[in-house]
DOLUM-184587 format. One record per residue (C-alpha): residue number from 0; residue in three letters; y, x, z. Coordinates in steps of 0.2 Angstrom, whole numbers. Example, Ala and Ser with C-alpha at 12.3 -4.5 7.8 and 13.67 -1.06 7.14 Angstrom:
<rs>
+-----+------+-------+-------+-------+
| pos | code |     v |     u |     w |
+-----+------+-------+-------+-------+
|   0 |  ALA |   -22 |    62 |    39 |
|   1 |  SER |    -5 |    68 |    36 |
+-----+------+-------+-------+-------+
</rs>
This chain:
<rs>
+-----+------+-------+-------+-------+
| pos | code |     v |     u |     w |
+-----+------+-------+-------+-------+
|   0 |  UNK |    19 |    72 |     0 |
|   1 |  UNK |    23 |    77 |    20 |
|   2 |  UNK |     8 |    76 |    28 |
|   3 |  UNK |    13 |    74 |    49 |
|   4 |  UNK |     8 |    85 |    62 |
|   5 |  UNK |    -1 |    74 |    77 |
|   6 |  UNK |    14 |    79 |    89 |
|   7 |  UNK |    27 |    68 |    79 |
|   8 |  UNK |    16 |    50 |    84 |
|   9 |  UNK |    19 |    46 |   102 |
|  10 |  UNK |     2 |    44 |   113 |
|  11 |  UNK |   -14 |    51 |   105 |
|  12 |  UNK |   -10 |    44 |    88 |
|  13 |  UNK |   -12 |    56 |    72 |
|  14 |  UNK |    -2 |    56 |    60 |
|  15 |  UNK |    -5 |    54 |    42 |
|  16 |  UNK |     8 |    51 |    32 |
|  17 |  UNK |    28 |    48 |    32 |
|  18 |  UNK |    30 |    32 |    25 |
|  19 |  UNK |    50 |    32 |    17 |
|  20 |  UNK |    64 |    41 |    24 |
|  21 |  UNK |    65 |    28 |    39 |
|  22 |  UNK |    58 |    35 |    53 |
|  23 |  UNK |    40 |    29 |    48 |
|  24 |  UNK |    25 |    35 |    50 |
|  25 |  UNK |     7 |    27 |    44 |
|  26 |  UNK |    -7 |    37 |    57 |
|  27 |  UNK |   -25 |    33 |    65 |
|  28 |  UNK |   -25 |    27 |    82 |
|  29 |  UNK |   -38 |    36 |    96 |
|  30 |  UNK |   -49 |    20 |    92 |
|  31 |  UNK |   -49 |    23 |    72 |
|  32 |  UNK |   -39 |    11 |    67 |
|  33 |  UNK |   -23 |    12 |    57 |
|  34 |  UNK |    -5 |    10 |    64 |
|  35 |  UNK |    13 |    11 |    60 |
|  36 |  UNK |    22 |    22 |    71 |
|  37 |  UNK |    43 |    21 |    72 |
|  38 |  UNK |    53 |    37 |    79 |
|  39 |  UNK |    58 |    24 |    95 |
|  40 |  UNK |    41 |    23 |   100 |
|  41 |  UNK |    36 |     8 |    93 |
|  42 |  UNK |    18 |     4 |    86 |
|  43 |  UNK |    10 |   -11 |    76 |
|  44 |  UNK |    -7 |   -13 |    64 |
|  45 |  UNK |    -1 |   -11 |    45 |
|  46 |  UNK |    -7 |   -32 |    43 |
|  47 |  UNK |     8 |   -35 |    56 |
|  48 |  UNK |    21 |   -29 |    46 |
|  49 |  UNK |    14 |   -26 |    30 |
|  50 |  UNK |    34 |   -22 |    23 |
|  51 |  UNK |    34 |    -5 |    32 |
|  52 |  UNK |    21 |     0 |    18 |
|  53 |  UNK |    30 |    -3 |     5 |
|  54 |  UNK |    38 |    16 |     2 |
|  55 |  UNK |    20 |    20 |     1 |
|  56 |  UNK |    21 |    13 |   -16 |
|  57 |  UNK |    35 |    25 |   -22 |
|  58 |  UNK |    23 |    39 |   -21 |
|  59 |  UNK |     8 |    41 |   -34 |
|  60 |  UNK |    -7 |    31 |   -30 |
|  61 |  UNK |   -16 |    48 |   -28 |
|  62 |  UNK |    -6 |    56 |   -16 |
|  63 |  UNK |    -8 |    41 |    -5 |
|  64 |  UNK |   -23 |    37 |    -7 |
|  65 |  UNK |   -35 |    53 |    -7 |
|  66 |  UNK |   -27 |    57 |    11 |
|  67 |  UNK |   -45 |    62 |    18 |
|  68 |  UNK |   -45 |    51 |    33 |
|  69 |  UNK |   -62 |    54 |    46 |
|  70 |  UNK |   -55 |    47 |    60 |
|  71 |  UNK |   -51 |    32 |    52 |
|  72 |  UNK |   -64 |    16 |    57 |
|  73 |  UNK |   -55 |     4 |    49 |
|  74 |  UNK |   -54 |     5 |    29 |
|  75 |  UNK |   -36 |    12 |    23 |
|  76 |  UNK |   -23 |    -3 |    20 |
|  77 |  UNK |   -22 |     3 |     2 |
|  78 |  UNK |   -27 |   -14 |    -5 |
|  79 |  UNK |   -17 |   -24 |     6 |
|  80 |  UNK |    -2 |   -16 |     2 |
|  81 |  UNK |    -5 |   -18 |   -16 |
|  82 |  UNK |   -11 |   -35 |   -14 |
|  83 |  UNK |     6 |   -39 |    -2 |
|  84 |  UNK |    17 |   -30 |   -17 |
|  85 |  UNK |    11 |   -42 |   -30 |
|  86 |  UNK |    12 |   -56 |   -21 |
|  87 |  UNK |    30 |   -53 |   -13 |
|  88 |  UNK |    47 |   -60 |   -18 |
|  89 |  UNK |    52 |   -41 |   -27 |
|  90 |  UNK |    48 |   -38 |   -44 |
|  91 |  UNK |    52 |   -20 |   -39 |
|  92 |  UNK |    38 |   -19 |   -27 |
|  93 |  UNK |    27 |   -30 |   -39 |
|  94 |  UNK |    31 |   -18 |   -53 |
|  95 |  UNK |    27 |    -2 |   -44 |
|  96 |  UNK |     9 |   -11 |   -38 |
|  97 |  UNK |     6 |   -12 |   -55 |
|  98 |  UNK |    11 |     5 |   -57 |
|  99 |  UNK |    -3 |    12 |   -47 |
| 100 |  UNK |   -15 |    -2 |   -53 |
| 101 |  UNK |   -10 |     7 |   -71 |
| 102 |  UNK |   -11 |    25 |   -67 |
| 103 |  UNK |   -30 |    20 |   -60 |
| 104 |  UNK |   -30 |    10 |   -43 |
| 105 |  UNK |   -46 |     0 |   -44 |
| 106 |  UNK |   -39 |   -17 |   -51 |
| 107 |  UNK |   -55 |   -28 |   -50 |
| 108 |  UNK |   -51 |   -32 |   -31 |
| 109 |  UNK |   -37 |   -39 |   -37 |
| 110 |  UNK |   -42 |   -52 |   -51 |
| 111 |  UNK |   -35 |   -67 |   -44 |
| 112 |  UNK |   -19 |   -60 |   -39 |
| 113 |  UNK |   -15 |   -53 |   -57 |
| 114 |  UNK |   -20 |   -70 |   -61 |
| 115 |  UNK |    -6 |   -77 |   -53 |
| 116 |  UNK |     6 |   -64 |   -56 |
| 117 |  UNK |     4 |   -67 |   -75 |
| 118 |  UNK |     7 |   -84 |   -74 |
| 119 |  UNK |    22 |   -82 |   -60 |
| 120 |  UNK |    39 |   -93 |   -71 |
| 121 |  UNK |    48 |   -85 |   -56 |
| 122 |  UNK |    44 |   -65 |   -62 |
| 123 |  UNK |    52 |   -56 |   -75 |
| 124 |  UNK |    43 |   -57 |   -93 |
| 125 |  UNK |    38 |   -37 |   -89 |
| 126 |  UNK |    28 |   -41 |   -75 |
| 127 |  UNK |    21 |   -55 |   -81 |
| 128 |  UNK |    15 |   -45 |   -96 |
| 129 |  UNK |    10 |   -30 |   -87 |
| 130 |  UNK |    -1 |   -40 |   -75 |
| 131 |  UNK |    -8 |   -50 |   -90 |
| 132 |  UNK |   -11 |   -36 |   -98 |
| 133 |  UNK |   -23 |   -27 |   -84 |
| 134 |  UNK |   -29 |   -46 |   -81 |
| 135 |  UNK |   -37 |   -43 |   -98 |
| 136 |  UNK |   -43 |   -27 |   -96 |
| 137 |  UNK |   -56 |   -32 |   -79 |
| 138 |  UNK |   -74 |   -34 |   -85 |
| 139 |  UNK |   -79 |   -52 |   -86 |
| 140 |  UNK |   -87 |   -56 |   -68 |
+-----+------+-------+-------+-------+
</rs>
């Protein structure tokens, strides 16, 4: 995993984490709250673009997601990125959601969404079954 050095995220922005090979970087802004940094300066709230998280999920959910973050006001966007990969048009990104909500992620936030997924015609029988499969494994609410 690179961890970033606060110099590489314009303003007063750390950095937390490269997010792909893209240019990319996922950091806390001088208020605490998270945001997407691009090498050409630009800036926006993970919820604005939710798509430039995505690589996130190519890594394991651990080294993402025990990044000790103190600044940080805002909870991370861990959940929303999962929840967005589910619920997107890729099976790939689905599928390596799953992958993290397999190896351990906290799935009970994400009930209704494996509900779905497991029901989806449009997915791939593997990812129906994979979400049907931690569906059945949440405690009963």
């Amino acid at each position: 995993m690179e961890r970033l050095d606060d110099d590489l995220m314009a303003d007063d922005n750390r950095a937390v984490i490269a997010i792909g090979k893209h240019g990319l970087t996922l950091g806390v802004d001088p208020d605490g709250h998270w945001i997407v940094s691009a090498n050409d300066g630009r800036h926006w709230r993970p919820a604005e673009n939710p798509v430039s998280l995505l690589p996130l999920l190519e890594r394991r959910h651990e080294d993402v997601t025990t990044l000790g973050i103190d600044q940080a006001f805002d909870p991370p966007p861990w959940d929303d990125l999962v929840r967005f990969a589910m619920s997107s048009w890729s099976d790939y990104w689905a599928g390596l959601a799953l992958g993290w909500l397999e190896d351990g992620y906290p799935a009970a936030p994400f009930r209704d969404t494996l509900q779905s997924l497991k029901s989806a015609p449009q997915r791939t029988q593997p990812i129906r079954h994979r979400a049907l499969r931690l569906w059945r494994e949440l405690p009963t609410p």
